[in-house]
Structure formats: C-alpha cells, structure tokens
C-alpha positions as MATLAB code, in Angstrom:
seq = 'XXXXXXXXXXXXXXXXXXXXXXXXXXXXXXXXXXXXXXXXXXXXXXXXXXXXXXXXXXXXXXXXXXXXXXXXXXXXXXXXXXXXXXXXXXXXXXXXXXXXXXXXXXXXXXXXXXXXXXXXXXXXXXXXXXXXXXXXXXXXXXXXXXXXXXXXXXXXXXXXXXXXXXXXXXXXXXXXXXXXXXXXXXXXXXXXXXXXXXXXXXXXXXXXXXXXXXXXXXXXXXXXXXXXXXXXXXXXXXXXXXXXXXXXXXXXXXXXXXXXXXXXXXXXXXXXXXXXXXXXXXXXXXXXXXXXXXXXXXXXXXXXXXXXXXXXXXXXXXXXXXXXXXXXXXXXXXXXXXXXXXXXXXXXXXXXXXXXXXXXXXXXXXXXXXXXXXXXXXXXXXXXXXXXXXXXXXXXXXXXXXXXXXXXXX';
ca = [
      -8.594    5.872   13.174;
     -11.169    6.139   15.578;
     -14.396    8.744   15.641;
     -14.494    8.651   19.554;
     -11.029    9.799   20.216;
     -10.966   12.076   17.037;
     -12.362   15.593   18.050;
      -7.360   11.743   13.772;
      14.133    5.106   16.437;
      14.847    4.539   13.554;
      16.184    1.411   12.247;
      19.516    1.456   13.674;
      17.985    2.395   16.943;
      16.339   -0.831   16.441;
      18.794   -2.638   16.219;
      21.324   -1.412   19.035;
      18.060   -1.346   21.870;
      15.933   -4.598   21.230;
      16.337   -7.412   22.231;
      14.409  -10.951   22.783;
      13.306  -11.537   25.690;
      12.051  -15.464   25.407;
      12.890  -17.695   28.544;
      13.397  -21.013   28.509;
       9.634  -21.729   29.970;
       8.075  -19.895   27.521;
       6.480  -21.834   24.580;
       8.445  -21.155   21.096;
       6.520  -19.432   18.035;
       4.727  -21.451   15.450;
       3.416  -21.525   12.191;
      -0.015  -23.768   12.481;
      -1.228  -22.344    9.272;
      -0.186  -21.427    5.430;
      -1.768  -17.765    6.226;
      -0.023  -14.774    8.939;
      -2.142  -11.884    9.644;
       0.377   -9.352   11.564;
      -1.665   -6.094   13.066;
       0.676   -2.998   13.479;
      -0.775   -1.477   16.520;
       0.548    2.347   16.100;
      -1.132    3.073   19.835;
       1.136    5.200   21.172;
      -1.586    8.215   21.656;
      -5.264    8.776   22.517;
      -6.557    5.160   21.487;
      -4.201    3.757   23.777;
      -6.749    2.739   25.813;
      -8.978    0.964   23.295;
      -5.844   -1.613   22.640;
      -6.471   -3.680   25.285;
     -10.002   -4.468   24.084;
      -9.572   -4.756   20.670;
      -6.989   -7.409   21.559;
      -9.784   -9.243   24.136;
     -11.834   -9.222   21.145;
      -8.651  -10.667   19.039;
      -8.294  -13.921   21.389;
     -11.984  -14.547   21.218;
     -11.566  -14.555   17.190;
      -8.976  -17.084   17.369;
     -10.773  -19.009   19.987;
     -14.559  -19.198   17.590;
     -12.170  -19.952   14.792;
     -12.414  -23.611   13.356;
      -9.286  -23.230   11.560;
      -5.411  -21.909   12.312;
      -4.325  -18.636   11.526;
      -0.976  -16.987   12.599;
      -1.968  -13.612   14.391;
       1.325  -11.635   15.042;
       0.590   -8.418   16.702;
       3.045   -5.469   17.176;
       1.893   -2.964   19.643;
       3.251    0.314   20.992;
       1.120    2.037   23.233;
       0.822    4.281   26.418;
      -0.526    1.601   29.302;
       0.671    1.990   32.044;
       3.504   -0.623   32.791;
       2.983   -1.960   29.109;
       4.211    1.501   26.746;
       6.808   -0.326   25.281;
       6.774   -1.914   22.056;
       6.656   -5.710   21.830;
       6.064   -8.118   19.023;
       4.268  -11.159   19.860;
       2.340  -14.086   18.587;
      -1.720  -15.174   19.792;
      -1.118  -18.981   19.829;
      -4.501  -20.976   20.007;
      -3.281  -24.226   22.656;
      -4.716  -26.907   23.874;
      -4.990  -27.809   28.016;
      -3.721  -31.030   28.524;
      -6.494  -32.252   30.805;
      -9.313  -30.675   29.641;
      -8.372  -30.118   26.274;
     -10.142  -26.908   27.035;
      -8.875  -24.047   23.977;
      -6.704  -21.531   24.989;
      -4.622  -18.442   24.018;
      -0.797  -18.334   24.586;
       1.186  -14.833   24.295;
       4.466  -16.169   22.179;
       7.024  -13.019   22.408;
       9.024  -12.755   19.007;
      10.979   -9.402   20.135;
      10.239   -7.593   22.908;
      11.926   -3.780   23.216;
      14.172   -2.375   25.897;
      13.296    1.448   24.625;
      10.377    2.863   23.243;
       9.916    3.262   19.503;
       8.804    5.617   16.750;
       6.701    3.571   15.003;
       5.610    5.850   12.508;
       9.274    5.811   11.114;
       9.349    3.982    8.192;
      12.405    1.935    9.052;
      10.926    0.532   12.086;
       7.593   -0.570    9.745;
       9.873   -1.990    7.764;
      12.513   -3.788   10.656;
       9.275   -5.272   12.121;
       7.038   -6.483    9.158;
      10.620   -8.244    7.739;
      10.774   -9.749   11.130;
       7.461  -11.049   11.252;
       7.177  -12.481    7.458;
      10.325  -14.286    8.161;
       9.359  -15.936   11.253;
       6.192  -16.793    9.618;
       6.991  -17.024    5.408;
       3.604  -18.543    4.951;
       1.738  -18.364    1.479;
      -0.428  -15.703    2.251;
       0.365  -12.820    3.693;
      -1.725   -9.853    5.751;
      -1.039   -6.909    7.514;
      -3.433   -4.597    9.155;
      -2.679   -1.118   10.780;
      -4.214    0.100   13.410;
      -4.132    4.203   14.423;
      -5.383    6.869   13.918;
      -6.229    8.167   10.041;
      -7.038   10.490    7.417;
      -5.923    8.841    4.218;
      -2.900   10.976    2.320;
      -3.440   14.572    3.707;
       0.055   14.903    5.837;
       0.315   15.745    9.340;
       2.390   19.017    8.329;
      -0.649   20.380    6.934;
      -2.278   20.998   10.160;
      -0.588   22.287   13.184;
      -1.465   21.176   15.714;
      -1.629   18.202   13.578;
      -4.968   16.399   14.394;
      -4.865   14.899   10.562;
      -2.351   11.428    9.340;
      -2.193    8.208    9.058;
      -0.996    6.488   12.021;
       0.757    8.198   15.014;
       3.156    7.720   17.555;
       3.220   10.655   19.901;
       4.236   13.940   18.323;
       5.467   11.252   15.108;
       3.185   11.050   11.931;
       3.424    8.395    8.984;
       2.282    9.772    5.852;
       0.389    7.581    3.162;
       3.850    7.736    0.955;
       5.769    6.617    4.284;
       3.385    3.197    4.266;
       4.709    2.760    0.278;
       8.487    2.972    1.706;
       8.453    0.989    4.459;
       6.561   -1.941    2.553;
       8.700   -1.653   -0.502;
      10.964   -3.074    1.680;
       9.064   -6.107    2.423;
       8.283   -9.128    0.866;
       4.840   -8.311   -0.891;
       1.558   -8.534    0.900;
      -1.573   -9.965   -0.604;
      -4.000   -7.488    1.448;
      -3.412   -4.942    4.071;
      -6.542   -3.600    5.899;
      -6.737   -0.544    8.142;
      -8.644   -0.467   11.397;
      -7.933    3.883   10.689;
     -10.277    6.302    9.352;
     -10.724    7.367    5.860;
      -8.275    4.680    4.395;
     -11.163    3.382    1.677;
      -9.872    5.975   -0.847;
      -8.527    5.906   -4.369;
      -5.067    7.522   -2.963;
      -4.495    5.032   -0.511;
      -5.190    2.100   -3.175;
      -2.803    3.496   -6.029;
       0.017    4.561   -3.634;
      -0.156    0.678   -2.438;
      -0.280   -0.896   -5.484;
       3.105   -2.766   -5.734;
       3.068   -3.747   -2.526;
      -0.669   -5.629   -1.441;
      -3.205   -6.884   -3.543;
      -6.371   -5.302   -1.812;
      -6.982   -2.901    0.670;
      -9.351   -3.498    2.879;
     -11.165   -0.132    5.242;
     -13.133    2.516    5.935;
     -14.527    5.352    3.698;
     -15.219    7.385    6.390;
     -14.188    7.708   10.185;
     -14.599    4.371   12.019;
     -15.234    3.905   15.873;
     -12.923    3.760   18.239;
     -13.853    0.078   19.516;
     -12.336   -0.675   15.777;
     -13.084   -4.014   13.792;
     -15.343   -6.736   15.100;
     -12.585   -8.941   15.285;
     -14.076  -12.162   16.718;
     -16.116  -12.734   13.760;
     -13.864  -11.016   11.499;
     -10.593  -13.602   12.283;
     -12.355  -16.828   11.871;
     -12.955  -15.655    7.838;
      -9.649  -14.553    7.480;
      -8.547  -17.874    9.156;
     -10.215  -19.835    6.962;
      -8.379  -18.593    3.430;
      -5.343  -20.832    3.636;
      -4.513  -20.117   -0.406;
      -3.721  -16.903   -2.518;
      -6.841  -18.151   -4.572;
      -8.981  -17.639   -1.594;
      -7.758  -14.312   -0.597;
     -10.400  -12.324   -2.324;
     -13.355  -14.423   -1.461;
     -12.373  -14.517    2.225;
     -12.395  -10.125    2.114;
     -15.447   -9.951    0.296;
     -17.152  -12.226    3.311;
     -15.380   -9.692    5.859;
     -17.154   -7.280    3.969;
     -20.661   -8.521    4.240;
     -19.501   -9.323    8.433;
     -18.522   -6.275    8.972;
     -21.970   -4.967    7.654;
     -23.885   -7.429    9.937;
     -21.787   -6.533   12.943;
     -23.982   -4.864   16.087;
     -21.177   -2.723   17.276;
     -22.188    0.163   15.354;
     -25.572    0.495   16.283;
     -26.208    4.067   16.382;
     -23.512    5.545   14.652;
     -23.235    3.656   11.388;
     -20.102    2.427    9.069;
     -18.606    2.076    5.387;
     -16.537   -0.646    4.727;
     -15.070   -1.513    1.134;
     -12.781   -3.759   -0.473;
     -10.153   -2.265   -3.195;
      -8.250   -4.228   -5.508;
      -5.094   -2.106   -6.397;
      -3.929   -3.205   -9.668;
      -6.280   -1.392  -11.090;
      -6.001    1.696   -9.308;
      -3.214    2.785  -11.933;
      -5.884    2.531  -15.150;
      -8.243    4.442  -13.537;
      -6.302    7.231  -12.472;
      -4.930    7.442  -15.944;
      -8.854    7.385  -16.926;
     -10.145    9.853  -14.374;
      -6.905   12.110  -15.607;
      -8.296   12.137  -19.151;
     -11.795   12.777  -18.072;
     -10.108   16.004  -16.296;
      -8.161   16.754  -19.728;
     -11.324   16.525  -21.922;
     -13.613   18.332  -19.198;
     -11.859   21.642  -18.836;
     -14.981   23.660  -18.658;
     -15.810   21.585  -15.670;
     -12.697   22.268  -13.741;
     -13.122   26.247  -14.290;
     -16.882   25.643  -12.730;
     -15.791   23.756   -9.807;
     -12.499   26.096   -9.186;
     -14.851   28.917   -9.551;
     -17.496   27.995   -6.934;
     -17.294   24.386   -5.278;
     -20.152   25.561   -2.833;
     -22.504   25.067   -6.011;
     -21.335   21.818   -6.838;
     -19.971   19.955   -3.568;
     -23.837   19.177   -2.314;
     -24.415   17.444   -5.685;
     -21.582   15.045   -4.691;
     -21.610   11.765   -1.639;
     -19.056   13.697    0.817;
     -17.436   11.246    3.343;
     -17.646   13.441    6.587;
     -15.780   16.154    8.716;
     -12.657   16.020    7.546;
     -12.722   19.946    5.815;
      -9.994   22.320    5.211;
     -11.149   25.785    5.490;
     -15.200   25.359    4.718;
     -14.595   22.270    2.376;
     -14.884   18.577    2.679;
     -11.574   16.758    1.898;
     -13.563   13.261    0.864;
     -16.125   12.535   -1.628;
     -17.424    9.825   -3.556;
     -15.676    9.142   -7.111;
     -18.681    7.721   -9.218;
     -20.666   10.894   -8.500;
     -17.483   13.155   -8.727;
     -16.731   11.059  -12.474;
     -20.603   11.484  -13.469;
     -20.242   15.371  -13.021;
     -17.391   15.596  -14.834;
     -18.808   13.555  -17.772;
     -22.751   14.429  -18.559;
     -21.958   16.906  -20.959;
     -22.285   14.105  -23.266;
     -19.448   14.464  -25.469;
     -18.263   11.057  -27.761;
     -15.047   11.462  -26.390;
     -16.027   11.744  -22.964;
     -18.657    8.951  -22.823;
     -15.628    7.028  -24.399;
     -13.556    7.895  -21.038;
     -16.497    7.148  -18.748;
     -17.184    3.747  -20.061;
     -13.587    3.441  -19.416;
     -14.240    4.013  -16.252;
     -17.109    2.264  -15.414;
     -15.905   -0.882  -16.430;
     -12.998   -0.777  -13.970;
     -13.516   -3.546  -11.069;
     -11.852   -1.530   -8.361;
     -14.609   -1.577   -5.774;
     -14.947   -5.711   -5.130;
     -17.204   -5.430   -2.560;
     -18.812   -2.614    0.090;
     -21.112   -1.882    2.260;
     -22.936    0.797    4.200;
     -25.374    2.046    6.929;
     -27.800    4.740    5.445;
     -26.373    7.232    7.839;
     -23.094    7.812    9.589;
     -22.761    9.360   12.882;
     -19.719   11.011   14.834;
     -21.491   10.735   17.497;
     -24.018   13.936   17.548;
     -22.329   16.431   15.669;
     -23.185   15.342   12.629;
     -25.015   12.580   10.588;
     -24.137   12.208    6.821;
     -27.001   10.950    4.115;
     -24.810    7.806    2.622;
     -27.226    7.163    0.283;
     -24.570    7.704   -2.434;
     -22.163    5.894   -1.460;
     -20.686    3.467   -4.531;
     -17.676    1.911   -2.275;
     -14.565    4.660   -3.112;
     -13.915    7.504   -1.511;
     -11.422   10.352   -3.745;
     -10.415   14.112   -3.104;
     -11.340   16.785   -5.478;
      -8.031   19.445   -6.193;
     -10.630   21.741   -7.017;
     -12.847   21.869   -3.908;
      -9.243   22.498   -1.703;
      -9.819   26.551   -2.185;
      -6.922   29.300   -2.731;
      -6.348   30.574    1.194;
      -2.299   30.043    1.662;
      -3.092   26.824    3.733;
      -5.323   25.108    1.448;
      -2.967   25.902   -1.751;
      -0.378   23.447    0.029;
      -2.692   20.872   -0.010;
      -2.280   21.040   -3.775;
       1.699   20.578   -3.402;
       1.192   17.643   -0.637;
      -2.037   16.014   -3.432;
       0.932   15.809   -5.953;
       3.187   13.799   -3.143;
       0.949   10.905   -3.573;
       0.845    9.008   -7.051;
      -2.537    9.291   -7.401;
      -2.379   13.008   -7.155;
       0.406   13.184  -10.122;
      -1.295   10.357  -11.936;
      -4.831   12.710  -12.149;
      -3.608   16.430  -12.166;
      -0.262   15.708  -14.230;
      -0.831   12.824  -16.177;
       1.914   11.174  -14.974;
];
C-alpha cells in the first residue's frame, strides 16, 4: 500500500499469549446490523503512522452514516505505547442527555505480545474470531498494508515488494488464499494496498470472496476516503445488495478530493469469473505462438503499445499492464480461431465497475498517461526478461493460480 511511504506468532502463539482484556465498565460488543466490515490493519512498518488517521477518518464514516454497520478493526502497528495488536469494535452510541452520536472503542481481544500478522494462522485465528462474534449475513474484510499484488517478498532483497507486512514478515498473495480458506466465506474483500486490482489477485481469491475491491496502481498513503466510503457500505444490509453498494464505492472513490494532484484507479472485480478467463487468455497464448516469440524476443518494442500500471519494474520492465490491450495484441492477427477466443473474452463481466484520473502521480517522479486504462491490471511472463533474477519471477508467476491457469493450462 501506500505511494508516500513506498520509495511497498503463529497460531499457537496466539493462543498461549492473548488474552481479553474487557472490564466490567466497559460496554460489551454488538451486532446493530446484518452486515460486519472487519479491516486487517497489517501496520506494523512505515505506514504506521498513517493508522491513526485513517481510523479518525473511520469514526467520522460511522458517525455521517444513516444506517448500522459493524466495523471490527484489527490493528498491529508501531505507535508508540499502542504497537501491540488489538482487535476491537467502532460502536456508534448514543449520549444519554444530549443524545449527541458518538463512537465507543469495544475491545474483542486485546494481545499481551506482539504478533506476526503476516502469518497466515494469525489471519486466519483473527478473521474466525471476528465472523463469529459478528455471524451477520454479509460479510467484508479489507486489508490494509503495504502491496504489490502476487510478486513475493523473496524476490527482492531487501524486499521493498509484497502484500502486506509486518516488520521483516511478508504475506504473499497465496498466503491471503490459506488463511481465508480457513474462514467462513467472504462476500467482498477490498484492499486499501497497492496494485491489488489485478487478474492474479482476483483468481487466487476466488473461493473465498465474491469481489475484490482496489487499486490498479499504487494508492496514497492517506488510503481510502473512508467517511464517505462507510456510510455506502453501511447501507447494503443483504447479499443482494452487495454488488450495488461496491459499484457506488466505486463512483465515491472517483469523486473523492483527497487525491488531488496525484490521481487514482479504483476497480471492482467479480471473481467467479476470473477462472474462465484465465482459461480464455491461456488459449489466446496457445493459438498466438508467433506473438509470444515477438514479445520474448524484444518487449521494449511492444511494452509502449500496452496501458502499464506504474513503477513497479524488475530489471528495465514494468511488472503491471492493462489486460484488454495486452488480449488485443495478442489477437489482431485476425485468425477465426482467435477472434473466436477474443469474443470469449470480451464477453466476460469481470471488471463491474472502475474508475480513473487521466494521470497518476507518485508524487514527482513520474506521471503515467491512464488513458488506457479498461479496469484490470495483469502481468505479462514475457516482458519479465532472462537475467537470473527475473527468470525466478517465472517460477514465483506459476505459484499463483492464475500464473498456472495462463502459462500451463492448468
């Protein structure tokens, strides 16, 4: 996660160091509403400081809103006198005088020792805890960290490049699958992280959300305008409603002020059907061989034909790119069999909704033309290059089942 700050105990531990830490005067959790929301706050490194205010901004969301959501937050991070982890509950109350609204900090489990929550096992000990505290109807989870989609932190040492950190502890895109195949299922998860909006990141979730909800590219560190951004959540109280409440976060999230300046990408993903269109991007591949060969043989040629999603490179290449120009390449040779595949492709509702500035900004270094942006964000095998470093990329691309699905077929 997080442009500005970018320049991206196991369970049994768990279990023998926490503890709750409720006395009798404070006031008990509650469900007020058929929907949970819990936010993962993996803090625990250079966006420590940014929790605090994306948690201000979290309060004043529940305050605007005119209906009841539960908002569980687990946070880890490095403040001083508040580094360990806790798991809590923002409870919208009432004054009894004034009737004035107000915010309550409910504490579900509070830790004696710090974490590492980028261990799977601890994702998974904390999401069961929340979800049965709250078994509502619908069910959210967002994580908030740093990000860059499925390349692993062993790829780059120092690592500067993962999803989600704790310290000198990485969680991988695959580790996300693990942990929440151990959960009851989700019906969205959305990532305050960078680079999450991808292909990968739907098809290795499918199973266990309905939609993902992020950026294609890097995102600033202030994160999600929350206070606008809760109240539409808040008011989906069904699974039918799920969708329709996103696709309004979408168009919010495009409206939002906050990124005056630098810019944004937002998108929606529905991952059932990130499985059919790997299988159909996988055939194009098959049937355009000749196309491979050409990008193998000289991606410099190619790559500026193609939306790239930022500074995220290994050696002199970008990692991210968009897929609808990547698939169009692939198919204008004009081939029956090929249009076939591409119609295949096109009619695939991934993408629900997305939106865009016209540029993106880091913040000086660089500004990217979004002009081609079409909502989904993919890597390219072919673009990763043959030095020793980048050939592992191929190995850790066939980790993720998106990477078997499109290179292997299976």
């Amino acid at each position: 996660m997080k442009l500005l700050n970018v320049l991206v105990a196991c369970f049994t531990l768990m279990m023998a160091t926490a503890c709750d830490h409720k006395s009798n005067d404070d006031p008990m959790p509650e469900t007020k509403a058929d929907h949970t929301l819990l936010i993962y706050i993996a803090g625990d490194n250079s966006l420590s400081s940014n929790c605090k205010d994306n948690i201000k901004l979290m309060k004043k969301g529940l305050l605007n809103s005119p209906d009841d959501i539960n908002l569980l937050i687990y946070k880890d991070n490095r403040d001083t006198g508040d580094g360990l982890p806790v798991l809590f509950q923002l409870k919208r109350t009432y004054d009894k005088k004034t009737n004035a609204a107000k915010i309550d900090t409910v504490y579900i489990q509070k830790y004696t020792q710090d974490l590492n929550s980028c261990d799977p096992s601890v994702m998974a000990e904390v999401v069961n805890t929340a979800f049965k505290s709250f078994n509502t109807t619908v069910k959210g989870m967002e994580l908030w960290s740093h990000g860059l989609s499925w390349i692993p932190s062993y790829q780059f040492q120092p690592s500067t490049r993962y999803i989600g950190q704790d310290n000198n502890n990485f969680l991988e895109l695959w580790d996300i699958r693990k942990a929440l195949e151990q959960c009851p299922k989700l019906d969205y998860i959305s990532f305050d992280a960078c680079f999450t909006g991808m292909a990968e990141v739907a098809h290795e979730l499918d199973g266990v959300c309905d939609y993902i909800y992020g950026p294609i590219t890097e995102i600033m560190s202030f994160g999600f305008p929350y206070d606008t951004m809760l109240p539409i959540l808040a008011s989906c109280k069904n699974k039918t409603s799920v969708e329709s409440a996103l696709v309004e976060c979408v168009d919010d999230f495009s409206k939002s002020s906050s990124f005056d300046g630098y810019g944004y990408t937002i998108t929606l993903l529905k991952t059932e059907k990130a499985d059919d269109l790997a299988t159909a991007v996988a055939k194009l591949r098959k049937a355009s061989g000749i196309k491979l060969t050409e990008l193998s043989a000289n991606p410099k040629a190619y790559e500026a034909r193609m939306q790239h999603y930022g500074r995220a490179v290994v050696g002199t290449r970008y990692v991210f790119y968009d897929l609808a120009d990547y698939v169009d390449y692939m198919a204008e040779d004009g081939d029956a069999n090929i249009q076939a595949i591409l119609s295949e492709i096109n009619s695939n509702n991934i993408v629900v909704a997305y939106a865009n500035s016209p540029y993106f900004s880091d913040g000086g270094l660089e500004k990217i033309n979004l002009s081609g942006c079409k909502g989904l964000g993919v890597s390219i095998p072919e673009f990763f290059g043959l030095t020793s470093q980048q050939e592992k990329l191929i190995v850790c691309y066939e980790l993720t089942k998106w990477g078997r699905k499109v290179m292997n077929g299976v």
